[in-house]
C-alpha positions as CSV (number, residue, x, y, z in Angstrom):
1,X,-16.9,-6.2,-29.8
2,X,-16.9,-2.2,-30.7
3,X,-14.6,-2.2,-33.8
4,X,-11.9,0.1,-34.5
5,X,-9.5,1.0,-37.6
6,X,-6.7,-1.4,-38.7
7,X,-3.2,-1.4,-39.1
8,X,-0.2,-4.0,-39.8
9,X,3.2,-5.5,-38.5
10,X,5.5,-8.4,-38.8
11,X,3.3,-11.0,-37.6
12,X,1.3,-13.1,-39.9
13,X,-2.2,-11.2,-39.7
14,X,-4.0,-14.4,-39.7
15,X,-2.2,-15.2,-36.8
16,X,-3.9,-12.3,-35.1
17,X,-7.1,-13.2,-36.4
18,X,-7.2,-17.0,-35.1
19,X,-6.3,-15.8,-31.7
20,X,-9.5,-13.5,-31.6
21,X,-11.5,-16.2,-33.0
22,X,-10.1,-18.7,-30.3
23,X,-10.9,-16.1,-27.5
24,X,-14.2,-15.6,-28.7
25,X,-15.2,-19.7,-28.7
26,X,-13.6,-19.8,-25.1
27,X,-15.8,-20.5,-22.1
28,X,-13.1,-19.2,-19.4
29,X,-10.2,-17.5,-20.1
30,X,-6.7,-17.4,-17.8
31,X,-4.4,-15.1,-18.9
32,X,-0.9,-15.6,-17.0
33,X,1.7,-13.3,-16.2
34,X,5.1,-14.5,-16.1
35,X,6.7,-15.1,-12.5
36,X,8.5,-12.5,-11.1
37,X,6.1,-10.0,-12.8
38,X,7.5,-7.0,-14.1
39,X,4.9,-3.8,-15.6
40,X,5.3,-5.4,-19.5
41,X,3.6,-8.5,-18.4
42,X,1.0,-7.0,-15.7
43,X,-0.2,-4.3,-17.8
44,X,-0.6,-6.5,-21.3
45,X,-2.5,-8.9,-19.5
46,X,-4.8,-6.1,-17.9
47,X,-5.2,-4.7,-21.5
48,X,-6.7,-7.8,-22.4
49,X,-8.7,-8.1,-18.8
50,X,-9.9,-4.6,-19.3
51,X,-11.0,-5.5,-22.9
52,X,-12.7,-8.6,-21.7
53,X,-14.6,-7.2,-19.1
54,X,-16.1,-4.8,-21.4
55,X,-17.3,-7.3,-23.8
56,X,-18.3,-9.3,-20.7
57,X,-16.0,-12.4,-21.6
58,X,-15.4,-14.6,-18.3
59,X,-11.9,-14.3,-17.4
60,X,-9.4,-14.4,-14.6
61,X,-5.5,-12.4,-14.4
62,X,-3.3,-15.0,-12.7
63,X,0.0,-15.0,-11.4
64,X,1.7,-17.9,-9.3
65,X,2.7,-15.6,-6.8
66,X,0.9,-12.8,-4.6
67,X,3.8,-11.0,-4.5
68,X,3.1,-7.9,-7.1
69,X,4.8,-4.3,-8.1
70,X,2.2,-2.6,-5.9
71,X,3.7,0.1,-8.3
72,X,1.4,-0.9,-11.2
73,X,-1.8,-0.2,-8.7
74,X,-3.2,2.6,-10.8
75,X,-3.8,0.3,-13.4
76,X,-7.6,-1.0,-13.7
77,X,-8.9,-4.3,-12.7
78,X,-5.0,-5.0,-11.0
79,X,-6.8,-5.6,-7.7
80,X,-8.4,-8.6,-9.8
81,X,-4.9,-10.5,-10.6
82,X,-5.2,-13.7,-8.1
83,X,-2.8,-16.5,-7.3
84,X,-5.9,-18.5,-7.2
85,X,-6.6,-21.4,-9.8
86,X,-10.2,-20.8,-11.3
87,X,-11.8,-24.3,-11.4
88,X,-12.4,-24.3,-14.8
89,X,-10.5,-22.7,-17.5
90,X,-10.3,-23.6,-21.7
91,X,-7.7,-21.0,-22.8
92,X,-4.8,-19.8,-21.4
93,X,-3.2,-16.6,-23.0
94,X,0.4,-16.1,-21.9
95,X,1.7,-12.6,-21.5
96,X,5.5,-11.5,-21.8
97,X,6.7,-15.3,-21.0
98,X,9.7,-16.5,-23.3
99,X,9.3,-20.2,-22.0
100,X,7.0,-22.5,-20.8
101,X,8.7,-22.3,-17.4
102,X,7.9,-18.6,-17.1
103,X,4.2,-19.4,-16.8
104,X,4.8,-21.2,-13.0
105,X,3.0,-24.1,-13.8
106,X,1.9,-26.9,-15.8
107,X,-0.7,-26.4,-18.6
108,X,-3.1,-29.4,-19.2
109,X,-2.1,-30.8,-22.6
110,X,-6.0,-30.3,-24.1
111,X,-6.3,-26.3,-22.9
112,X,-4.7,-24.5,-26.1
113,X,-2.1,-21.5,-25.3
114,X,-2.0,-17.6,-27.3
115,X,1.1,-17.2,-26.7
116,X,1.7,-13.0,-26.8
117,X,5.6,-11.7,-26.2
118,X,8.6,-9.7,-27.7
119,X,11.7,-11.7,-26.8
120,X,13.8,-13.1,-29.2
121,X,14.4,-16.2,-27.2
122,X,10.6,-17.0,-27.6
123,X,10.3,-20.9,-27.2
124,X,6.4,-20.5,-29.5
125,X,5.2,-23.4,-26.9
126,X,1.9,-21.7,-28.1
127,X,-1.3,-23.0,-30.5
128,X,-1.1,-19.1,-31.4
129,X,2.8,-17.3,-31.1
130,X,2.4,-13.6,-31.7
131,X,5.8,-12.9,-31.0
132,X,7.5,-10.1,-32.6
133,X,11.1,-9.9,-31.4
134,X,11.6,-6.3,-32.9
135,X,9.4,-4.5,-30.9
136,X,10.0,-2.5,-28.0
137,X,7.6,-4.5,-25.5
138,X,5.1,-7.3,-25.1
139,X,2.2,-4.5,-24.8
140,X,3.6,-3.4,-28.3
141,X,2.2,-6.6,-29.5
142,X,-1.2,-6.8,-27.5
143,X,-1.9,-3.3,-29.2
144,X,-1.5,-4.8,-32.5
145,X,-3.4,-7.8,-31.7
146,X,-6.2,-4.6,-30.8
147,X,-5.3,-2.9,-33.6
148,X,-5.4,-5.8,-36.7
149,X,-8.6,-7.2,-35.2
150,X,-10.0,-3.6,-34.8
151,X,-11.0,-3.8,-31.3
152,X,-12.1,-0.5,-29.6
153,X,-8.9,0.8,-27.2
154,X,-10.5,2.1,-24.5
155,X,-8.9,4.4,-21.9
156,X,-8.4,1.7,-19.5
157,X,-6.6,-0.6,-21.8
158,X,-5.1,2.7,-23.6
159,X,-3.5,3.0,-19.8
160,X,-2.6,-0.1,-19.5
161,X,-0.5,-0.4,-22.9
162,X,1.1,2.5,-22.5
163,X,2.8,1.4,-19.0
164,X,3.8,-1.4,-20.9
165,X,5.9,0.3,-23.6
166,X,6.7,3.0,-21.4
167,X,8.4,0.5,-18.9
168,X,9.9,-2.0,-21.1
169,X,11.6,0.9,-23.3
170,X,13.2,2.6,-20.4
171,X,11.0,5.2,-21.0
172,X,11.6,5.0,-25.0
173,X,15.6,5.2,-24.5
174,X,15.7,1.9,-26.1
175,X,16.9,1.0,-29.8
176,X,13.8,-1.1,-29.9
177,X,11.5,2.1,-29.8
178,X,11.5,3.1,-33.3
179,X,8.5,6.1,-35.2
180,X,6.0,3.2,-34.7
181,X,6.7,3.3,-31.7
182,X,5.8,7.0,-30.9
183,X,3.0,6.6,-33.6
184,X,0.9,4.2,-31.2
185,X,1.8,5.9,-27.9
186,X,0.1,9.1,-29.8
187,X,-2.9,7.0,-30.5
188,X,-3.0,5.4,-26.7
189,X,-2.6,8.5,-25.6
190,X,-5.6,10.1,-27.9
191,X,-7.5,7.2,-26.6
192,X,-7.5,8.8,-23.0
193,X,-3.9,7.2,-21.4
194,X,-2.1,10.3,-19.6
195,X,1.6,10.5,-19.7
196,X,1.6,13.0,-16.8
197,X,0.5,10.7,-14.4
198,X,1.4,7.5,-15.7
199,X,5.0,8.7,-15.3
200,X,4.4,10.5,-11.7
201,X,2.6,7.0,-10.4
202,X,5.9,5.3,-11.7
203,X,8.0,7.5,-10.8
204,X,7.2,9.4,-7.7
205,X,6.0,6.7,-5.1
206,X,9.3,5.1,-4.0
207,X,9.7,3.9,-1.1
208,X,12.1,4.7,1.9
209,X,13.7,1.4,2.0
210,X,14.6,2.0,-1.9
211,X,17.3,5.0,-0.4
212,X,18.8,2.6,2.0
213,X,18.9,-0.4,0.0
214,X,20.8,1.4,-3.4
215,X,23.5,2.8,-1.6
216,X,24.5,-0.8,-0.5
217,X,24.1,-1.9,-4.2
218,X,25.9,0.9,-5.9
219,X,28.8,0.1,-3.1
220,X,29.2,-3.3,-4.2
221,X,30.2,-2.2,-7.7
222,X,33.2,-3.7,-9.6
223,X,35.0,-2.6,-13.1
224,X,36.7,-5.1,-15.2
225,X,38.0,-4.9,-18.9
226,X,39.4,-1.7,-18.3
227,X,35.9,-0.1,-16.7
228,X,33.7,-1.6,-19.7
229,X,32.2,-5.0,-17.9
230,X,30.4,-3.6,-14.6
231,X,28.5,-5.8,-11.5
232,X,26.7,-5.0,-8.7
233,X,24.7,-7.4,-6.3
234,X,22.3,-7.5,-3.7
235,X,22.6,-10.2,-0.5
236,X,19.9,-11.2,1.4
237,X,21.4,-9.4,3.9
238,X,21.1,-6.1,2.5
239,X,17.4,-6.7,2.2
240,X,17.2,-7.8,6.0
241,X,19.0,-4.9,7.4
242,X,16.8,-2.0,5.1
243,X,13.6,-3.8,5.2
244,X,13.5,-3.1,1.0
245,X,11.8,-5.6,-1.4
246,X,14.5,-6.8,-4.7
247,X,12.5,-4.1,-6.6
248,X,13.6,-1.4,-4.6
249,X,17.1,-2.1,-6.4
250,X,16.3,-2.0,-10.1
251,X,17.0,1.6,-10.5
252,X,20.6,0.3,-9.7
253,X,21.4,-1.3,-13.0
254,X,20.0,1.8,-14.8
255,X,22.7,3.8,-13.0
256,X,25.5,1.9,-13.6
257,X,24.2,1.5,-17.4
258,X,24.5,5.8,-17.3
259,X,28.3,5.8,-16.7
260,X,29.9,6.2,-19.9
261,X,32.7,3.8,-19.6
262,X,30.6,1.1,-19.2
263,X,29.4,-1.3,-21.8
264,X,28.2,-4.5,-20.1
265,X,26.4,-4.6,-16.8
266,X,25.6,-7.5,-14.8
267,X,23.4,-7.4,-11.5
268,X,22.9,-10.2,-9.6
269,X,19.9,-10.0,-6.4
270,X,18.8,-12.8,-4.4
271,X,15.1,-13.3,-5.1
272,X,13.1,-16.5,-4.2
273,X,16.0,-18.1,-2.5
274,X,18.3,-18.5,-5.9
275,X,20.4,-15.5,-8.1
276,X,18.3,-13.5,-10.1
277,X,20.9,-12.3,-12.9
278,X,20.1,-9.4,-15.1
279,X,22.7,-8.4,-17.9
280,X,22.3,-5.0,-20.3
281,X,24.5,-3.6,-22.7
282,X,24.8,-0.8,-25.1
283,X,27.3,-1.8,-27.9
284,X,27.4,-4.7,-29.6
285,X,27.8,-7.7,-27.0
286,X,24.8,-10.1,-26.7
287,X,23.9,-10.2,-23.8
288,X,21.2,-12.6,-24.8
289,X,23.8,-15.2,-25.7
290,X,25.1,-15.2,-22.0
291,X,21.7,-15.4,-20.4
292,X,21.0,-18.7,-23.2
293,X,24.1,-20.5,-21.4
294,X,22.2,-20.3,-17.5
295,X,19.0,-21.6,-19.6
296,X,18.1,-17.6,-19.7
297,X,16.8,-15.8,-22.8
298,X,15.6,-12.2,-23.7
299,X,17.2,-9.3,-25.9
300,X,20.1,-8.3,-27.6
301,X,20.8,-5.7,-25.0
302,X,19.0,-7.1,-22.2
303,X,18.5,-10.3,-21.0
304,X,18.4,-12.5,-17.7
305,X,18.6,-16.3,-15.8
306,X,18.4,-17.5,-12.7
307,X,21.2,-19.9,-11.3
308,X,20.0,-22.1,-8.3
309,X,22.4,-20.7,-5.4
310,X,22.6,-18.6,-2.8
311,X,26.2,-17.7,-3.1
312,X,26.1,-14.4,-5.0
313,X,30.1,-14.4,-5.4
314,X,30.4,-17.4,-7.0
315,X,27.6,-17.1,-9.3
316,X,29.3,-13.8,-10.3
317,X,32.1,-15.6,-10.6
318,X,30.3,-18.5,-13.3
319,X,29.0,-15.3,-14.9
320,X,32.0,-13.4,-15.4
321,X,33.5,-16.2,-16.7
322,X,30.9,-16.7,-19.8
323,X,30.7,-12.7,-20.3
324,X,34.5,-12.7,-20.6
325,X,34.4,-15.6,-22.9
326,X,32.2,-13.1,-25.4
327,X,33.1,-9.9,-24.8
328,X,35.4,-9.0,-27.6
């Protein structure tokens, strides 16, 4: 592979070079986003796709589901990501998954896992866990994996990565985002990524349903704790009578996150016919703690579970109940 200068972080550096040597041995490679993709996972594992492909290693993007941010469509090779088993495959390289479970399926015990992801909840059910739970996104630590081994960034992957930290980091509003941050978005961006139109194909391709969907949301809204502990769901219903898809809403926790009396916000969304539950907060809860109770993980400030019900006001109400239980 074209080589390219080197740099370091908090993961062990041999761990980054046994991970390149075990993807080089490889025959067939599947790298998996998690379920329920979000642009972290899809554009770390087209990073490595688009780095593959150019050095013409046999690989295939694979999700569980077909059901994709069509979103992340600008991104190269994303019209490769299958539901599809290949029928073969000797390494599996997870992307943005903090358990096993996240993968969607069952790994045969004798195919070895790199195990790449940010979240401090990380389970290492890896061979290889390059997890580094202080930076801002999983495509933080796929460019360092680039980065140590001194793999040429080209602008496809450069694209790619930057999505990655762009989206996880709320476009860098996050505490996570520190100058090294900014230092390899620079670099990503030297390489050819754009920040013009990365952010317009993010930003500026909603859909109508989105408008009719939030309103509903944002009118669902309830304070407790004097205003500081905020939710806001989404029914099946509300998706039936706008026609929107459960991603149309997620602007809807950013927007309650923006009022200032607000320190804890919980949004709860029926997806896959059980509660989605996603909790952010911007003092000093831990809203990681909660999401470890449901069998959840993730961050300090953001973190989420899924509770196996359809009955979005009682699993508010089992949430509330552990949040309360915290919140000091």
């Amino acid at each position: 592979m074209k080589k390219d200068f080197i740099v370091t972080n908090k993961i062990n550096m041999t761990d980054y070079s046994n991970a390149l040597e075990l993807i080089e041995k490889s025959k067939y490679i599947l790298i998996v986003t998690h379920v329920n993709p979000d642009a972290d996972s899809i554009s770390s594992a087209l990073a490595l796709s688009n780095l593959f492909f150019e050095n013409k290693i046999k690989h295939k993007v694979f999700n569980i589901s077909s059901d994709l941010p069509q979103n992340l469509d600008f991104i190269e090779r994303f019209d490769k990501i299958t539901d599809q088993f290949p029928k073969f495959y000797d390494l599996v390289i997870s992307v943005d998954c903090g358990s096993y479970k996240r993968l969607g399926f069952d790994v045969p015990k004798d195919i070895p896992i790199i195990n790449f992801d940010h979240h401090k909840s990380n389970e290492d059910f890896g061979v290889i866990n390059l997890v580094d739970p202080y930076l801002s996104s999983t495509a933080e630590v796929v460019y360092d994996f680039f980065k140590h081994n001194g793999l040429y960034i080209t602008k496809n992957s450069a694209t790619a990565l930057y999505v990655g930290i762009y989206d996880d980091s709320l476009a860098f509003s996050l505490g996570r985002c520190d100058e090294t941050t900014f230092e390899k978005v620079n670099f990503l961006v030297s390489c050819g990524a754009s920040p013009s139109s990365i952010a317009n194909s993010l930003l500026r391709r909603d859909s109508l349903a989105k408008y009719r969907i939030i309103p509903k949301v944002l009118n669902s809204l309830e304070l407790f704790k004097e205003g500081e502990v905020a939710t806001i769901f989404a029914t099946q219903e509300f998706y039936d009578e706008t026609g929107a898809h459960s991603r149309d809403c997620d602007d809807a926790l950013d927007m309650i996150m923006s009022m200032a009396i607000v320190k804890v916000a919980i949004f709860l969304r029926i997806v896959n016919n059980q509660v989605r539950v996603s909790i952010r907060s911007k003092n000093k809860f831990d809203a990681s703690k909660v999401a470890s109770v449901f069998g959840g993980g993730g961050h300090f400030n953001a973190a989420g579970f899924t509770i196996e019900t359809l009955d979005v006001m009682e699993a508010k109400n089992q949430v509330l109940r552990e949040v309360f239980e915290f919140y000091k």
